[in-house]
N, C-alpha and C positions, 0 to 999 in steps of 0.2 A: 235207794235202789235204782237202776237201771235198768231200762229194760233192750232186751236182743230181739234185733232180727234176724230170724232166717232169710238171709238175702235171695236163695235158691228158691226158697218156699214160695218168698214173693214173687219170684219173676217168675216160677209154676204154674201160680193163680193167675198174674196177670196173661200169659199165652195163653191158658184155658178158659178166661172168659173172655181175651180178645177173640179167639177163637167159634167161642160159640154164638159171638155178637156177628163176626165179620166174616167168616168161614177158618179163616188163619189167622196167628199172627205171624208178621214180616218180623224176621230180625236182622239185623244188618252188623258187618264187621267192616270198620273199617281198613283199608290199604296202608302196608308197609311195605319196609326193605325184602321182605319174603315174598309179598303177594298183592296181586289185587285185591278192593274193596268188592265183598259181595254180600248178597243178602239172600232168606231162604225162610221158604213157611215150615209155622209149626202148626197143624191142626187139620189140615188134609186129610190124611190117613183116619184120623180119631173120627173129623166129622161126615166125610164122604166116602171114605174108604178106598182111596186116588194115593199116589204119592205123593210125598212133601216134594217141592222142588228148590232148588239152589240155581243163582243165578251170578256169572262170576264177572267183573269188571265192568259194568255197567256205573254211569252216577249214579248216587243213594235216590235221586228222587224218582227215574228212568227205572232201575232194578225194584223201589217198589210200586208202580204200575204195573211192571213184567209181571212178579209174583203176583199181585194181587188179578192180573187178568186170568193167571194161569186157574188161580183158584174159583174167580168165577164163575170160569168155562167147566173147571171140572165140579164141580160143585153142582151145573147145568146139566151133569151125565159127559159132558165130552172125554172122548180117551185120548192118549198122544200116545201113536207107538214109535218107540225108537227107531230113528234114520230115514222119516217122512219128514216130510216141509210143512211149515205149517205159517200163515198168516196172521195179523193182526193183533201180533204181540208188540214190531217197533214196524215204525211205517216204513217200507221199502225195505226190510232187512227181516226176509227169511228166517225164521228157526229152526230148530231140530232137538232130538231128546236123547240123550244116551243116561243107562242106569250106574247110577251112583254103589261104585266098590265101598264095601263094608270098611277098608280100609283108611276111607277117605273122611268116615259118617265124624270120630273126634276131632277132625279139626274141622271140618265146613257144616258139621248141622250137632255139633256137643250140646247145645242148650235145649236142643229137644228130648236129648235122654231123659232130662227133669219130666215130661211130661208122660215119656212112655217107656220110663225105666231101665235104660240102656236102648240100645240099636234094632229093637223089634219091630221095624218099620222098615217100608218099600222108601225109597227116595231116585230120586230123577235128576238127570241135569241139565238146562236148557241153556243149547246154543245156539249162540247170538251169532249173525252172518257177519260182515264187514259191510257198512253203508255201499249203496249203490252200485259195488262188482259180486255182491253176496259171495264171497269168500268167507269158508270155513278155517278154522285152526291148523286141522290137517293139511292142509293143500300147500301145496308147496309155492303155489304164485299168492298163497294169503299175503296180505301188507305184514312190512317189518315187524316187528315185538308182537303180532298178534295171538300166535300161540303160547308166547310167554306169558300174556293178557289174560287171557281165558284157557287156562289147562284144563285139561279132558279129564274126570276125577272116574275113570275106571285103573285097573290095577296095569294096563301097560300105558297109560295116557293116550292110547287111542280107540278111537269107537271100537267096541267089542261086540254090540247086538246087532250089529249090520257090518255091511263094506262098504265102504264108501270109495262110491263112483260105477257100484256093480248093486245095489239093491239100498243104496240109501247114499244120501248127498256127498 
C-alpha cells in the first residue's frame, strides 16, 4: 500500500509553523515569459493582524529580506500607509505601499488561501523605487522596462489610495 500526500496540506502546515516561528512565511515564484519573479508573506495578517505584502521584481535573496523587514517592522506595531515613503527596506531606494485588488490576490498571493481559506485577508504591495533617481513605475521619466518590472496590482494598474505627485509619491 502507498501512502498520499496531501501536498496542500503540507505546505499549509509548513507556512503556519514557519509562521509562527518567524512571524511569516516568504513564498516566492519565480519569473517567466509573463512576469517578473516575486515573493509575498503568508502569516501577517493571522499573526499581527497587518497585511500580507507582495514584493514584485526584486532577486529571490533581496525580495526575501524586503518581506521579511516588512514583517518585522510590522510585527513591532509599525503601520505603512499607502503613498508615504518609507525607508530601510533597500538602501538608497525609497518605498511606498499601494493595496492589493482582490483581483490580483490568485495569481500573486494563491498559496495563502490554503492558510486562510480563500481571499479573506488585507494584502499590500510594496514599491520598489529605481536605484539612485528613486523613480516610481508610474512616472513617466521612470527607467526603460520598469513599469513592466514591477506592475501596480490594483484594478487600473495604477496607485488608487493616493495621487501620485499630489498626496503621495
Amino acid at each position: 500500500m502507498t501512502a498520499v500526500v496531501n501536498t496542500d496540506e503540507a505546505l499549509r502546515k509548513w507556512m503556519v509553523n514557519t509562521a509562527d516561528r518567524h512571524g511569516a512565511a516568504v513564498m516566492h515564484v519565480a519569473g517567466d515569459d509573463r512576469g517578473a519573479a516575486y515573493a509575498f508573506s503568508v502569516g501577517a495578517w493571522r499573526r499581527f493582524g497587518k497585511p500580507e505584502v507582495v514584493v514584485i521584481g526584486l532577486p529571490r535573496d533581496v525580495a526575501h529580506s524586503v518581506v521579511n523587514t516588512y514583517v518585522q517592522r510590522t510585527g513591532a506595531g509599525e503601520r505603512f500607509t499607502p503613498g508615504l515613503l518609507y525607508d530601510g527596506f533597500l538602501q538608497g531606494c525609497p518605498v511606498t505601499f499601494e493595496k492589493v485588488a482582490l483581483s490580483h490576490y490568485p495569481e500573486y498571493l494563491g498559496s495563502a488561501f490554503l492558510v486562510y481559506h480563500g481571499p479573506d485577508f488585507p494584502a499590500v504591495q510594496l514599491i520598489v523605487s529605481s536605484p539612485g533617481d528613486a523613480k516610481f513605475p508610474w512616472q513617466p521619466d521612470a527607467p526603460g522596462g520598469f513599469r513592466e518590472h514591477q506592475p501596480i496590482l490594483t484594478e487600473s494598474g495604477r496607485p488608487e489610495s493616493w495621487i501620485p505627485g499630489s498626496n503621495g509619491p
